[in-house]
N, C-alpha and C positions, 0 to 999 in steps of 0.2 A: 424468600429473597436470598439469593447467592450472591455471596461478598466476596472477592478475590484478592489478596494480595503476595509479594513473592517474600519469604521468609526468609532468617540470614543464613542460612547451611544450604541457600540457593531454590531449595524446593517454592513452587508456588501452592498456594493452601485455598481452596474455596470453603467456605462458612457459612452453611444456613441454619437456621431455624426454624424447628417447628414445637408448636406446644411449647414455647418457654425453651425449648431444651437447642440445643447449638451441635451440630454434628458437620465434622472438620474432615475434607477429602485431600490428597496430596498427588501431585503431578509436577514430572520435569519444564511443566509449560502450563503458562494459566490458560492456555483452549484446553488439555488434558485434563487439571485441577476441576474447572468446571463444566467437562464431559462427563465427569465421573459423579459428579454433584447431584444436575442436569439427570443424568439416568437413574439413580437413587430415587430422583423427586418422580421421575417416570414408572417405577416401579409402584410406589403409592399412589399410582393415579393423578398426580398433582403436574404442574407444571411450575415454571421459575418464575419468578418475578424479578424483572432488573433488577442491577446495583444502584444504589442513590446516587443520581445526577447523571446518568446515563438515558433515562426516560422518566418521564410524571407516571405515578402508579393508582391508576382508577380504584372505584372503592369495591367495584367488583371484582378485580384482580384479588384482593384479599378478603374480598366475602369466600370465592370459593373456595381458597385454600383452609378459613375454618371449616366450609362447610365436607369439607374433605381429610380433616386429619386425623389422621390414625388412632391419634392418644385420644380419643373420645369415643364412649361408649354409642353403641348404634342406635339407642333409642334417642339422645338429645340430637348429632344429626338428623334423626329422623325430623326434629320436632323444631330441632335451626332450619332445616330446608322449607318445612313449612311456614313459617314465619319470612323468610327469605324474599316468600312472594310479596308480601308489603312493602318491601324494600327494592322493588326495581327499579322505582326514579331514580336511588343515587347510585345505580351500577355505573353507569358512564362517566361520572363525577371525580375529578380528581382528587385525590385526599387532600392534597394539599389547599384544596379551595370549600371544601365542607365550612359551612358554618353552622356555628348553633339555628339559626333562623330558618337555615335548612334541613335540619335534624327534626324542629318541629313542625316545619309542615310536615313533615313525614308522619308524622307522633299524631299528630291534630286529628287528621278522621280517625283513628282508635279510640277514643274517648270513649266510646261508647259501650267498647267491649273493654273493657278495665285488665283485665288477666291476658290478650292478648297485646296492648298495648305495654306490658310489661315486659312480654316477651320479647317483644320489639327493641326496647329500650334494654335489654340485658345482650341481646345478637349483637346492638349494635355499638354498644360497649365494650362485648369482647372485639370487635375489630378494631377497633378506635383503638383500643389498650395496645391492641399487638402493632398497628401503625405507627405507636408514640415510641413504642420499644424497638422497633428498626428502624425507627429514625426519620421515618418516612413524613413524618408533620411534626411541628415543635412541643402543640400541646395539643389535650382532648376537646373539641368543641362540644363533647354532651355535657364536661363536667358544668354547661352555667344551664342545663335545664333541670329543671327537679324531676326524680324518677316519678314515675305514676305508678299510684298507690292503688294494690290490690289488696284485697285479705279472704281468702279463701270460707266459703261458708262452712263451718262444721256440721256435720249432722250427728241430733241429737242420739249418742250412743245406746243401743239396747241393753236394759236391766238383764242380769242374768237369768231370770225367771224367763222373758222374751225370748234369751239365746235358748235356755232349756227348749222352750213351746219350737221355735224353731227348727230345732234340730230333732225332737219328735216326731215335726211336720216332714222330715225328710228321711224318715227312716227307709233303707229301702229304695233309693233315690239314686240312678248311675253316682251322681256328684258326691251322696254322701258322706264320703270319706274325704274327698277334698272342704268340704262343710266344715267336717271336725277338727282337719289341722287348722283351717284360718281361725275357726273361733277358739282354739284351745293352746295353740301353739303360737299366735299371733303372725303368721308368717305373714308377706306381701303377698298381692297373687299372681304376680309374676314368678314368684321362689317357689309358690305352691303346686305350678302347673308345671312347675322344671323339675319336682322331685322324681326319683326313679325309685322303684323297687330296693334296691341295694341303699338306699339313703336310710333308709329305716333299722333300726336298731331294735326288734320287737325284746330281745333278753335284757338290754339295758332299757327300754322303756324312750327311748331317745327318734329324733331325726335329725339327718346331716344337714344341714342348708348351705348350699357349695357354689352353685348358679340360677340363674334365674334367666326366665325366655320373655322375648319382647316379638310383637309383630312390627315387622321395617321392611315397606317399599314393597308389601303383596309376601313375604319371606319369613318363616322364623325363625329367628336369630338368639342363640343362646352366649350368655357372658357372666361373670364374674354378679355377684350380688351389688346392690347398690353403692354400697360402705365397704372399707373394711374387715371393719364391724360386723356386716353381713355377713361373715362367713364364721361359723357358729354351730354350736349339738344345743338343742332344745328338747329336755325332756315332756313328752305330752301326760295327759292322764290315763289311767287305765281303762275307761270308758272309749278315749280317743282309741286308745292301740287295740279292743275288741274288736271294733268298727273297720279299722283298718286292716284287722287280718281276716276277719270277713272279705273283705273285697280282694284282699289279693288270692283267698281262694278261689273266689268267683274268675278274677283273672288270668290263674290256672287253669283251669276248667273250658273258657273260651277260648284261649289257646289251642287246647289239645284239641277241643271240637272243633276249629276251623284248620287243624293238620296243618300250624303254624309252629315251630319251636318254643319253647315257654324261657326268656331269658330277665336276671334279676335288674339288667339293665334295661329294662322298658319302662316308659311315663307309666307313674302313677298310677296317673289322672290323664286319660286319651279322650279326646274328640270321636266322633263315629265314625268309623272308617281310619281309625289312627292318626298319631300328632296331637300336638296339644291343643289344649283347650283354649276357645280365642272368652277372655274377659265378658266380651257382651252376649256369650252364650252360658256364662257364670252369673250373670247378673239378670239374665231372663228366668233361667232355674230360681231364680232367690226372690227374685220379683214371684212366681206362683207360691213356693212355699210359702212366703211369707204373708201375701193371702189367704191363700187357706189356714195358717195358723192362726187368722185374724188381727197381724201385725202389719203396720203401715208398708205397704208396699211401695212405694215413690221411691221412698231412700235406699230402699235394699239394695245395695250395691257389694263386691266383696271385702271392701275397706272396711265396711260398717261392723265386721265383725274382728276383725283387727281392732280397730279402734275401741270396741267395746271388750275386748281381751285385757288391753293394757287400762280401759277404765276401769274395769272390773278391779284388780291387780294392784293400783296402783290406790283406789277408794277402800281396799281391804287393808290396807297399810305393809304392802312388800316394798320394798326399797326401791327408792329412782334407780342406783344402779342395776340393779336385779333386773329391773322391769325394760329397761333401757336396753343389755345385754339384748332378752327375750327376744325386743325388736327389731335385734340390728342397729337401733340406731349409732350414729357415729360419735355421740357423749349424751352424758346424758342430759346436759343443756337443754337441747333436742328436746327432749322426752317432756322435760318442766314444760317449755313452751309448749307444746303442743296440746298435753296434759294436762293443765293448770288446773280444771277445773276438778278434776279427779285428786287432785292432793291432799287437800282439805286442811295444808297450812294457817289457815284463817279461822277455821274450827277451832284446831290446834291452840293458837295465839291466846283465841278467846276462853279458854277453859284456864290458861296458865293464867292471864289476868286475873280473871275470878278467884282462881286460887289464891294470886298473892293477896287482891284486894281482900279477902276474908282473914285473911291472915292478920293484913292490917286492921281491921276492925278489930281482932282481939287482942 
């Protein structure tokens, strides 16, 4: 939304917003002030939305603009767009006429898919949010419905005995070196498939974790790690970094035999034919190893080995922060919640009790 008004040293000033943030254009004339505005917002793809009380502004006038701004990483656009599709009854809807009773019939056929119906109800709260803050409606009508409640299933993390068997099963395996950063270094496997040759530190024992690559809209799209946090030197073990220089000989080697340059900035971890690796081709890999090691193959996912990195880690007794670090996470809050059952606080408690209470006995 472009706001206009003339200032007192005579200039006229247009005012929009995006992401929260406010950025101020200036012209001898408010048609100039907001040509300049206007073509800004044209440059990001986006378009204006009236000033308040000049037009009623429909709820898809500001669907798009979330679904289009810049300060958002390209994988939650990817993932607002597809949720977007549930929501096209109230594109034509004037915010100003939303009600709650309308929010849930929206809401109402999701029930069934619980995690997508959440999705739903978090899109449509960031628009609601930004509508209330340009002023555009007085107040939010999701705040009288209650969010719908999801809770993601854990899967039961592998013992490290498992991880071992595992990663024996894959000796030898193109992936096997992306195997051993996820189980040994904890990365995400978005961070894992964006590492390059040059990220690795084979004399310090280390890798860089700097970006991470997401598929968006048929594309792959490389950005910034999740967190800030994300961005981070994780050192692996010496087992991981054998493995890994194996492979990057081997990727020497293929180079020079396909009369291609051999350069430190190439993936990793490539796809056949070059580019990254797409997830569900990581997780088909892990799905057979993991059969033939004779481990439950359903779960085998790349998470599963993350996940079991920081159980491992954090059931050995290394520090929430430590372990937190390791993952990127963004505090280590984060890390308790998700972890909890790995802490063993409640072990802990009960040894101290025994303690005192024997103390008191004597």
């Amino acid at each position: 939304m472009v706001t206009t008004f003339r200032r007192k040293d005579g200039r006229w000033q247009a005012t929009l917003c995006l992401g929260g943030r406010r950025k101020a254009f200036y012209g001898r004339t408010r048609q100039q002030a907001q040509a300049r505005a206007e073509e800004y917002l044209r440059t990001l793809g986006l378009r204006p939305l009236p000033e308040p009380g000049k037009a009623r502004v429909a709820f898809g006038d500001l669907l798009d603009q979330v679904l289009t701004d810049p300060t958002l990483r390209p994988r939650t656009i990817e993932d607002y767009r597809r949720t977007a599709r549930h929501l096209e009854g109230l594109r034509p809807v004037r915010l100003d006429r939303i009600t709650p009773y309308a929010l849930a019939a929206v809401l109402h056929p999701l029930r069934s898919r619980p995690r997508l119906a959440l999705k739903a109800y978090q899109l449509l709260s960031r628009v609601l949010r930004q509508a209330v803050r340009l002023g555009l409606v007085g107040s939010n009508p999701l705040e009288g419905l209650e969010r719908p409640r999801y809770r993601p299933e854990r899967p039961r993390p592998w013992a490290p005995e498992q991880v071992a068997a595992f990663l024996q099963q894959a000796r030898g395996h193109p992936m096997e070196g992306l195997f051993w950063v996820l189980a040994t270094g904890g990365l995400r496997i978005s961070e894992a498939t964006a590492l390059r040759w040059c990220d690795f530190n084979f004399q310090a024992g280390t890798v860089r974790v700097e970006r991470a690559v997401h598929r968006v809209g048929g594309a792959w799209v490389f950005c910034p790690p999740k967190t800030r946090a994300g961005h981070r030197v994780v050192h692996l073990p010496a087992q991981a970094l054998e493995v890994l220089k194996r492979a990057r000989v081997a990727a020497i080697q293929q180079a020079l035999a396909s009369g291609r340059p051999w350069q430190e900035e190439d993936l990793a971890f490539q796809a056949f034919g070059g580019g990254p690796l797409h997830r569900r081709a990581v997780q088909r890999a892990m799905r057979l190893m993991a059969k033939r090691a004779g481990l439950p193959a359903e779960g085998a996912r790349p998470h599963l080995l993350r996940h079991g990195h920081a159980s491992t880690l954090l059931s050995s007794g290394l520090g929430l922060a430590e372990v937190s670090r390791r993952l990127g996470h963004a505090s280590p809050a984060i890390t308790a919640s998700v972890y909890s059952h790995a802490l063993g606080e409640d072990r802990r408690a009960a040894r101290v009790l025994e303690r005192l209470l024997a103390e008191g006995r004597r």
